[in-house]
Backbone as CSV, one residue per row, in Angstrom:
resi,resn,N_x,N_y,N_z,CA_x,CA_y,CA_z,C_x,C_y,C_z
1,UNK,-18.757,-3.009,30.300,-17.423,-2.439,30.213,-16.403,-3.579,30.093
2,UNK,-15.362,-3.501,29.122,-14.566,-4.390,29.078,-13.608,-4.075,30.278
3,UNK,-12.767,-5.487,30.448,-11.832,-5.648,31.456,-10.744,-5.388,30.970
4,UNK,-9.672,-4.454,31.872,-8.992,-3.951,31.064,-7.417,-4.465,30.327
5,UNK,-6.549,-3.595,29.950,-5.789,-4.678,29.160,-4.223,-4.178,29.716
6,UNK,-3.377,-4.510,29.188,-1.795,-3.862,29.699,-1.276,-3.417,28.893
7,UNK,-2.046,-3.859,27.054,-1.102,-3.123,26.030,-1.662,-4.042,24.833
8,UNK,-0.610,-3.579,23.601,-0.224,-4.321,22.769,1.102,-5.287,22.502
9,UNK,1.027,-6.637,22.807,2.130,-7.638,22.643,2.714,-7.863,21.578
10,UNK,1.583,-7.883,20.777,2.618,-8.478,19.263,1.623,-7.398,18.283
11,UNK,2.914,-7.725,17.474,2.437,-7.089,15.778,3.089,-7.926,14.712
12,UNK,2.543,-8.314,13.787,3.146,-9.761,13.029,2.924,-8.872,11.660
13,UNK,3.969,-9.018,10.772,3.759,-9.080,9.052,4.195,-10.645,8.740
14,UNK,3.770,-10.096,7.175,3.934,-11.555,6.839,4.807,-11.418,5.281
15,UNK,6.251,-11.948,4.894,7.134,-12.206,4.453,7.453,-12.865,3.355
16,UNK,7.707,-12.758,2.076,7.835,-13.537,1.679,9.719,-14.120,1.140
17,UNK,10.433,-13.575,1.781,11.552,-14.372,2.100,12.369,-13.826,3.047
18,UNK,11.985,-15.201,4.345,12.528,-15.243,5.640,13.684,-14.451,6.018
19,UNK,14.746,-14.841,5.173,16.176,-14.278,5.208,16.322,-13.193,5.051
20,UNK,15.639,-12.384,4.115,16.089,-11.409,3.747,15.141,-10.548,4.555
21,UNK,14.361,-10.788,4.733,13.172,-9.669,5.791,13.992,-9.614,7.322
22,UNK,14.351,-11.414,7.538,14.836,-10.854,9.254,16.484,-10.439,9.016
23,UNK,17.061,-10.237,7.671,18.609,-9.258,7.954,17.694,-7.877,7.698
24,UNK,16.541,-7.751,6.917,16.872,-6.057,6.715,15.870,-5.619,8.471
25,UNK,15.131,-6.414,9.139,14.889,-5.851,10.866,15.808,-6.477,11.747
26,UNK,17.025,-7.096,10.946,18.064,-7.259,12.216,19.138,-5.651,11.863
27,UNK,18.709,-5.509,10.847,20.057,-4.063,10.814,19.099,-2.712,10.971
28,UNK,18.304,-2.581,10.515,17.123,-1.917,11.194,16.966,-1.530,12.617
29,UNK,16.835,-2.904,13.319,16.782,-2.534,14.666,17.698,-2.852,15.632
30,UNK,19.133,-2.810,15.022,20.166,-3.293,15.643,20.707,-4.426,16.539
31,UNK,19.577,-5.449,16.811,19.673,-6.578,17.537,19.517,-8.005,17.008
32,UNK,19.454,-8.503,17.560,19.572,-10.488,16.892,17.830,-10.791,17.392
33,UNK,16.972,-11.254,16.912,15.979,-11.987,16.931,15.843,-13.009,18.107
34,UNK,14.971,-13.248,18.714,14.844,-13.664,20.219,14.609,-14.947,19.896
35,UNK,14.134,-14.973,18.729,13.261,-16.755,18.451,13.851,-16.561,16.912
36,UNK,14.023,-17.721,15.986,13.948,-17.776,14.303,13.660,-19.299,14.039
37,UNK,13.008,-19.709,13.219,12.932,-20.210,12.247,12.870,-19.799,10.822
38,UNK,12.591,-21.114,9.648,12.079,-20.737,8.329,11.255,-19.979,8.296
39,UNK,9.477,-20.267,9.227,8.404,-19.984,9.050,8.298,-18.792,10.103
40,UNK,9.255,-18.191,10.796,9.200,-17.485,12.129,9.701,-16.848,12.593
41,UNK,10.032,-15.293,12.356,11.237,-14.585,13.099,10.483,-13.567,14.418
42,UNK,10.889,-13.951,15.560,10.578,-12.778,16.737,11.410,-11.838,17.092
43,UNK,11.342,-10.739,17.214,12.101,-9.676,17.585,11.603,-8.926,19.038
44,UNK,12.097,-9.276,19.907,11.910,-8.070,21.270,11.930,-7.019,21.079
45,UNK,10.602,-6.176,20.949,10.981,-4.304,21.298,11.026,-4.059,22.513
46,UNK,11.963,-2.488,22.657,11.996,-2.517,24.247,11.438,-2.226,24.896
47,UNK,9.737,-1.985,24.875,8.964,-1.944,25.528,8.250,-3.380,26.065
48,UNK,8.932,-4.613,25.774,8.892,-6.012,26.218,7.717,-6.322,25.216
49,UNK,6.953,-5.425,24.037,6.249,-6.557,23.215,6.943,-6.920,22.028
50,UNK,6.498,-7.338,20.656,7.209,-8.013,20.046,6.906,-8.096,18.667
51,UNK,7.760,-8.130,17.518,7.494,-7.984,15.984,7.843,-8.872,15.894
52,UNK,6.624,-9.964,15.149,6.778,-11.295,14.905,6.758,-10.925,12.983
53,UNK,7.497,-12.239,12.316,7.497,-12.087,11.061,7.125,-14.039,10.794
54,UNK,6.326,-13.175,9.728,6.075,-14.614,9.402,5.707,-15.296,8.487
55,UNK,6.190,-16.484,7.489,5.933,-16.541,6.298,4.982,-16.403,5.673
56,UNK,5.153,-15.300,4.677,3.664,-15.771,4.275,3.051,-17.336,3.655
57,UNK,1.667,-17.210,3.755,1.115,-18.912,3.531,1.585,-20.161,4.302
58,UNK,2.272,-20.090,5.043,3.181,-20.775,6.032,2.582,-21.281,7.736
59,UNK,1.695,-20.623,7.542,0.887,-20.089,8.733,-1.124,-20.364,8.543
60,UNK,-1.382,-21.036,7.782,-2.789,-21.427,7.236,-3.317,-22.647,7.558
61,UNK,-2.448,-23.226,7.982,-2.992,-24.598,9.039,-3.134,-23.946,10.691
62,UNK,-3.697,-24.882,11.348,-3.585,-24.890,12.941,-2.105,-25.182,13.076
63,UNK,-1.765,-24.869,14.430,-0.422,-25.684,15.056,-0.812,-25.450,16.044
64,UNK,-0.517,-27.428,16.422,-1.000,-28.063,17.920,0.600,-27.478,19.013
65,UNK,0.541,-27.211,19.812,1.205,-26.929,20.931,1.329,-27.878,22.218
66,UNK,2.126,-28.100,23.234,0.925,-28.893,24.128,0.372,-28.506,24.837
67,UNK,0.255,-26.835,25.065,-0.992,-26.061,25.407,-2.197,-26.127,24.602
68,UNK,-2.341,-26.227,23.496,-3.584,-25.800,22.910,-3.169,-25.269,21.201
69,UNK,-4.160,-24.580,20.685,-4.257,-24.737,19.453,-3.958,-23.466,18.669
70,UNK,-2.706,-22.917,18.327,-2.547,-21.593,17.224,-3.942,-21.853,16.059
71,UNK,-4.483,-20.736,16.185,-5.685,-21.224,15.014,-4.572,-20.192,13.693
72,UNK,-5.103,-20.626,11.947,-4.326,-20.159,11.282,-4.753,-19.014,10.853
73,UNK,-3.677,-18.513,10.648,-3.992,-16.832,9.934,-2.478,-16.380,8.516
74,UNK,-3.122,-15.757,8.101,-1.819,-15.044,7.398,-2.226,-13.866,6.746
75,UNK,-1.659,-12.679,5.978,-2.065,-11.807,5.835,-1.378,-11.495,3.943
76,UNK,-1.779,-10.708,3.133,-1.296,-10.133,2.165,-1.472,-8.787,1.882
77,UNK,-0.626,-8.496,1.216,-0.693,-6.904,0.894,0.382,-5.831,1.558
78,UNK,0.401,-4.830,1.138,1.267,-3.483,2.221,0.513,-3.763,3.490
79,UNK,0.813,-4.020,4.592,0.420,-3.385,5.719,1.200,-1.991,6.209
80,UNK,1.025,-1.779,7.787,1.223,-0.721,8.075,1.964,-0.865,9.727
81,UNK,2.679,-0.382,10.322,3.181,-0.661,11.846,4.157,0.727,12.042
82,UNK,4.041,0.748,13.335,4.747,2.015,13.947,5.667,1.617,15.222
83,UNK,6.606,2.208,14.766,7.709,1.894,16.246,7.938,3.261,16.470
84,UNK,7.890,3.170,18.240,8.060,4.068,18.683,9.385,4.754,19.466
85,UNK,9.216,6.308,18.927,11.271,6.704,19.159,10.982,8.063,20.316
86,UNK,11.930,8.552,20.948,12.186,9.740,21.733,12.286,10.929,20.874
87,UNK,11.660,11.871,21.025,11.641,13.196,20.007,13.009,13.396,19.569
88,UNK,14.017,13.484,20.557,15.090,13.514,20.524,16.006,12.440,20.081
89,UNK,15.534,11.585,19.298,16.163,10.132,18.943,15.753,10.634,17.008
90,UNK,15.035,11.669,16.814,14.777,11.613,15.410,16.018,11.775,14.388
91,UNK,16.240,12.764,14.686,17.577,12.801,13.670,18.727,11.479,13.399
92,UNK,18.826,10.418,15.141,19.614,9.762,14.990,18.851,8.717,13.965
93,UNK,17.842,8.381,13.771,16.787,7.577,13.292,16.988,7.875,12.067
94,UNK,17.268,9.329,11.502,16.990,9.610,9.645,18.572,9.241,9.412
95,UNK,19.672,9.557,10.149,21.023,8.700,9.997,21.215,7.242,9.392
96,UNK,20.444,6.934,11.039,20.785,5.014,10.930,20.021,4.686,9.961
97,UNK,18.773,5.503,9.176,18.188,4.701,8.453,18.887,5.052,6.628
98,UNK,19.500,6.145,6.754,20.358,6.394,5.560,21.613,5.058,5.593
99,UNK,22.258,5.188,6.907,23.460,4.052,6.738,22.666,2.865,6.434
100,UNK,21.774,2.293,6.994,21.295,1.068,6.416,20.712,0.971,4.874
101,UNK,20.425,2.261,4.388,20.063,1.828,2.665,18.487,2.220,2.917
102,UNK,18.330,2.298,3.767,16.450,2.437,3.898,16.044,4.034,3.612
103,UNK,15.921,4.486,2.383,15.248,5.256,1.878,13.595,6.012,2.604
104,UNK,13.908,7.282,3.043,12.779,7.748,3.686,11.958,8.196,2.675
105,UNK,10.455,7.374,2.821,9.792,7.702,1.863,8.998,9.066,2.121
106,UNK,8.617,9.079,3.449,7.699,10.714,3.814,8.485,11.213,5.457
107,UNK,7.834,11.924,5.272,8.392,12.783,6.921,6.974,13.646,7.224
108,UNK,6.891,13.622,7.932,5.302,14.364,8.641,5.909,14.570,9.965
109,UNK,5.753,16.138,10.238,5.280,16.781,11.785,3.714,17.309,11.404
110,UNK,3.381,16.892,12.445,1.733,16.673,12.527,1.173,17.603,13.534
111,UNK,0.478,17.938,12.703,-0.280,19.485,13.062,-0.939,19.721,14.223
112,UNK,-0.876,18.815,15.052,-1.370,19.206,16.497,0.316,19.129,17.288
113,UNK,1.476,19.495,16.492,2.277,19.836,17.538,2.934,18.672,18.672
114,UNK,2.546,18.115,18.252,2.967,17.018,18.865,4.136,15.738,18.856
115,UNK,4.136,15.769,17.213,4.369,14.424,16.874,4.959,14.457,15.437
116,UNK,6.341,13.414,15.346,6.953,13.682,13.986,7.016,11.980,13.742
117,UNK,6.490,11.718,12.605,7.170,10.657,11.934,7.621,10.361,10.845
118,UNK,8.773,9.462,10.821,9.491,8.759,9.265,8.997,7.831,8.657
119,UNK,8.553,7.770,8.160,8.200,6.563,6.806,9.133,5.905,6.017
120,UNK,8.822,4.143,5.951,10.088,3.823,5.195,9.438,2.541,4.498
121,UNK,9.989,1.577,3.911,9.194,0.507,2.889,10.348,-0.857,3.459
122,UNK,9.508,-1.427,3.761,10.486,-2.831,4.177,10.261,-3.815,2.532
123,UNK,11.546,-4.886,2.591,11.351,-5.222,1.512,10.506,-6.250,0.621
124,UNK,9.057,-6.309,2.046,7.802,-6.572,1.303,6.860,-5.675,1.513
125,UNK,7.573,-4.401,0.900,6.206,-3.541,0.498,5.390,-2.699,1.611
126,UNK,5.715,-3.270,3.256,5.377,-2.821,4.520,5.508,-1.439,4.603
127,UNK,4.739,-0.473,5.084,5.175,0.961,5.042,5.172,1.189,6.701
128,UNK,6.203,0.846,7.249,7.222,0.992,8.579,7.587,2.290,8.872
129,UNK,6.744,2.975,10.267,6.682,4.271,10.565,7.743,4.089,12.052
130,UNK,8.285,5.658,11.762,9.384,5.389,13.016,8.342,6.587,13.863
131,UNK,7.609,6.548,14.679,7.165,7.774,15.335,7.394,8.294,16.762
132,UNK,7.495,9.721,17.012,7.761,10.150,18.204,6.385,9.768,18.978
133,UNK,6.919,9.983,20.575,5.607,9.158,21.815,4.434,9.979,21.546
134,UNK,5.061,11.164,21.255,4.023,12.363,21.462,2.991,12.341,20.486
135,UNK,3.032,11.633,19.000,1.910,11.726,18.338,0.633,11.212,18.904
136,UNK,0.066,10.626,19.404,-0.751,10.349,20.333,-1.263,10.477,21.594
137,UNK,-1.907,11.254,22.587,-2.706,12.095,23.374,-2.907,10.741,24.261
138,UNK,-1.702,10.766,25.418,-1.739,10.619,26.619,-3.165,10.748,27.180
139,UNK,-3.545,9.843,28.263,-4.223,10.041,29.164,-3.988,10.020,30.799
């Protein structure tokens, strides 16, 4: 049996221009970035984990720390990520995401009654889900 865990901390895409990815999740998610660089934007969600962005190819070496060793990674293609909203936060969500320019690509209430989400396209191609808590079966 594995030992158990507290969550999920991070969720990282990968970018291909810095600037313009961390203004369209700084107006997106209404706040300033906790960390930035060229190669690096962090964003605090308020559940204390965190949407890291990060260049693409930028990230394919190691980086030494003076803890120890980031091994490299980077990713291509659409990915996929979900932030999570209050049932009652939806409508304000299809608003803020009209005032910001962000075009809803789908809308799904999901057939076990539970659970509604928005779909939207960040401007590398990311298909960025806004979803209520409830789509997923509590334990």
């Amino acid at each position: 049996m594995a030992p158990p865990l507290t969550g999920l901390l991070e969720t990282c895409l990968y970018v291909d221009d810095m600037a313009r990815s961390r203004g369209f999740y700084r107006r997106l998610l209404g706040f300033e970035p906790m960390f930035c660089e060229e190669r690096i934007t962090v964003f605090r969600l308020p559940d204390a984990s965190v949407l890291i962005l990060f260049a693409r190819g930028e990230t394919l070496e190691p980086v030494e720390t003076p803890g120890g060793t980031i091994p490299p990674h980077d990713g291509s293609g659409p990915a996929h990520f979900a932030l999570g909203l209050a049932e009652d936060a939806l409508d304000a969500w299809r608003a803020h995401l009209m005032a910001c320019g962000i075009a809803i690509e789908s809308e799904v209430a999901w057939s076990n009654g539970r659970g509604h989400s928005l779909y939207f396209r960040d401007p590398d191609g990311h298909a960025g889900e806004l979803a209520t808590r409830g789509l997923w079966a509590r334990s």
